[in-house]
C-alpha positions in Angstrom: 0.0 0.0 0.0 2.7 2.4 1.1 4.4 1.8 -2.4 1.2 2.4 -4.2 0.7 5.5 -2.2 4.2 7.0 -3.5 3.6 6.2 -7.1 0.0 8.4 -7.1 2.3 11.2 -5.3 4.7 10.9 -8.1 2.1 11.0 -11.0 0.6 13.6 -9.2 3.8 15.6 -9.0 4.8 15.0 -12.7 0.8 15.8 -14.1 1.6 19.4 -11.7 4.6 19.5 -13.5 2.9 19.4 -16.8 5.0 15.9 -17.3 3.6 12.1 -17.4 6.1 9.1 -17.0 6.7 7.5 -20.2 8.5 4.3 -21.3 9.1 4.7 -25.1 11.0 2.4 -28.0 12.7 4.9 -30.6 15.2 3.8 -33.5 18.6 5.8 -34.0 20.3 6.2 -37.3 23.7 6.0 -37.7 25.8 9.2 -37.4 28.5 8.0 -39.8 25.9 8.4 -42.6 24.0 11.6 -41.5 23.5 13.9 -38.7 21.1 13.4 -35.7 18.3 16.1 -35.7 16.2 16.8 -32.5 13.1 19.0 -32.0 10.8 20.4 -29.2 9.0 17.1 -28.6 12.3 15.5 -28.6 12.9 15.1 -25.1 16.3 15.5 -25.1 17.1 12.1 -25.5 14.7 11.1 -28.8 16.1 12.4 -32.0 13.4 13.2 -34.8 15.3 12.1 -37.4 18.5 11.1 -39.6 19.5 13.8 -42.0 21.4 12.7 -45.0 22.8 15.0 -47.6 23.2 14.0 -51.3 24.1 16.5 -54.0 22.2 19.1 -52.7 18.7 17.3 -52.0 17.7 16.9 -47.9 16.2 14.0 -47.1 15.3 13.7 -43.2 14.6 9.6 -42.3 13.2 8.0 -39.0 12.0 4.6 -38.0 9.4 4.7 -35.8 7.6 1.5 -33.6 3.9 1.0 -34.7 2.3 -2.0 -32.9 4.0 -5.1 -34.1 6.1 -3.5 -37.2 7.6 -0.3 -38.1 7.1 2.9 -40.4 9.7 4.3 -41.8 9.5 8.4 -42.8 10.6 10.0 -45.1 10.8 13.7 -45.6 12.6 15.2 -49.0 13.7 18.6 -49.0 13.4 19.8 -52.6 14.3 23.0 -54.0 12.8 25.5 -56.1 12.6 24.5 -59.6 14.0 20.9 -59.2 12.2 18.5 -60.7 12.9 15.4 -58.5 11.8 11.6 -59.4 11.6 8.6 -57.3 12.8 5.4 -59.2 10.2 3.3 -57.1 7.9 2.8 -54.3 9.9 0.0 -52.8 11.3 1.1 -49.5 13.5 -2.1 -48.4 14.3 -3.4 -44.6 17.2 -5.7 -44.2 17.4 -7.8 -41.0 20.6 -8.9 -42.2 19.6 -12.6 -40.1 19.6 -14.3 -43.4 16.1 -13.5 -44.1 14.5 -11.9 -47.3 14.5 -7.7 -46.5 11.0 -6.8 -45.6 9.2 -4.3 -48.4 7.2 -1.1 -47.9 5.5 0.6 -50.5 5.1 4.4 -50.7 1.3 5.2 -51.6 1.4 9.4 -50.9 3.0 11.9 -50.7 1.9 15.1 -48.3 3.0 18.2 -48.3 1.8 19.0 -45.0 3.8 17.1 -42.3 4.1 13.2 -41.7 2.1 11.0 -43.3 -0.1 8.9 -41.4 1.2 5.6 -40.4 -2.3 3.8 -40.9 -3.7 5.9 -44.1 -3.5 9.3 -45.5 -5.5 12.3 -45.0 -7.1 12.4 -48.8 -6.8 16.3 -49.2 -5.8 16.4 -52.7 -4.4 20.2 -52.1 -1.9 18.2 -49.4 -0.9 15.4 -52.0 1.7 15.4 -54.8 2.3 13.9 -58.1 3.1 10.0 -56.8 0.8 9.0 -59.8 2.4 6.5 -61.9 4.5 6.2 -63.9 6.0 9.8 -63.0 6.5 9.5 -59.3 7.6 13.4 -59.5 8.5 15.7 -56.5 8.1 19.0 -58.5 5.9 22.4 -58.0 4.3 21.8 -61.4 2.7 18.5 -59.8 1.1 19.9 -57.1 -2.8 20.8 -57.3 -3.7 24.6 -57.1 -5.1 25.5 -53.7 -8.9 27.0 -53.3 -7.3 30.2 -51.8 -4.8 30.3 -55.2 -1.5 29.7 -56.1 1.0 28.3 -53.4 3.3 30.5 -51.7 6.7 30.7 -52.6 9.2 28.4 -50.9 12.9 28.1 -51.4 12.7 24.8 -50.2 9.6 22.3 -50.5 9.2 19.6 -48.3 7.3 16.1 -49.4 6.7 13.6 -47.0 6.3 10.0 -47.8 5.7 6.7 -45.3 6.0 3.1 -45.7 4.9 0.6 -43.3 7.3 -2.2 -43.0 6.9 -6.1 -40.9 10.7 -6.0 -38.6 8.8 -7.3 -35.6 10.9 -4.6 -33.6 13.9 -6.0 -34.6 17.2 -4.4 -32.7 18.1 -3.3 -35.7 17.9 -2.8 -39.0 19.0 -1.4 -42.0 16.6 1.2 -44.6 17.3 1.2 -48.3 15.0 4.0 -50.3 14.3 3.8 -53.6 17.1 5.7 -55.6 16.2 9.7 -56.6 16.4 11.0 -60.0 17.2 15.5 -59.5 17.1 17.1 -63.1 17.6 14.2 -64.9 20.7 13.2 -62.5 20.5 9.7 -60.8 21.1 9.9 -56.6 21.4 6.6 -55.0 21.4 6.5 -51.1 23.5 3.8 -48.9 21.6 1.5 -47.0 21.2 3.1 -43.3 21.3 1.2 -40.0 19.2 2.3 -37.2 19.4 0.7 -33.7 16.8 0.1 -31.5 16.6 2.0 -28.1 14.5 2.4 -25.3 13.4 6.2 -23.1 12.5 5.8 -19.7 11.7 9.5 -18.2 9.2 12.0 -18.2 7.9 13.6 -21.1 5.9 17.2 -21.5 2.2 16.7 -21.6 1.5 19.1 -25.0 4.0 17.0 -27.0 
């Protein structure tokens, strides 16, 4: 009883706080390929993503736990008047335990933030061109908005998602579909990410 009686006192203290315990699996991507990128929800500890840089295209990757399997994201940071092109849908997880790599197809592409790991939010003014066969990542794809043209961005970001079957495996290793940037072919390396675990407190608006 008196151990029950101190856990209510520290959820109490941590909901006063504006803070709930939390017990969270993450992936990590490895820094000898990119750069680890954190934001305000990141708890210090959780990184929101891998950045990798090829040829001047951004792309920011994460694996993320969703019930049995995982998603991995996918955000490309394209520039003004680059046409970009994905090769493929295929995103490719390799266990690298002898098994077949586990395959994730890319159905969307948003323009808002990240995709939805169980469907997409069918706003065609938040979609892009992933319409076979072009697969493009380009201002001229995207639909007109009921307000009028888009806004100006140096930089345009596209989101994409693909759910993959790993089982939470400790780790695993991401292959994307190569990128094609004004008619230039970019291939990215397979990436590892590790699996990790956050035991702590974490802010209650995040």
């Amino acid at each position: 009883m008196l151990v029950h009686a101190r856990f209510i006192s520290v959820w109490v203290a941590a909901l006063i706080a504006g803070c709930v315990p939390l017990s969270l699996p993450y992936y990590v991507g490895d820094e000898s390929v990119g750069r680890l990128t954190y934001n305000s929800c990141s708890l210090g500890a959780i990184p929101e993503g891998l950045v990798v840089s090829r040829a001047g295209i951004e792309l920011l990757i994460s694996v993320q736990p969703r019930r049995e399997d995982e998603v991995v994201h996918v955000r490309y940071d394209i520039g003004k008047d680059h046409r970009a092109q994905l090769a493929g849908r295929e995103v490719a997880i390799d266990l690298r335990d002898g098994s077949a790599p586990r395959i994730g197809t890319i159905g969307w592409i948003d323009l808002w933030d990240r995709v939805k790991e169980d469907g997409y939010v069918r706003l065609p003014a938040r979609r892009a061109g992933l319409a076979a066969p072009d697969l493009l990542m380009a201002d001229s794809q995207l639909p007109t908005l009921p307000t009028g043209p888009r806004p100006f961005l140096a930089v345009r970001h596209y989101w994409v998602a693909a759910h993959v079957q790993t089982k939470h495996a400790d780790r695993v290793w991401v292959k994307l579909p190569d990128l094609t940037v004004d008619g230039a072919t970019i291939m990215f390396p397979e990436i590892r990410f590790e699996r990790r675990l956050y035991v702590g407190l974490a802010p209650l608006n995040c």
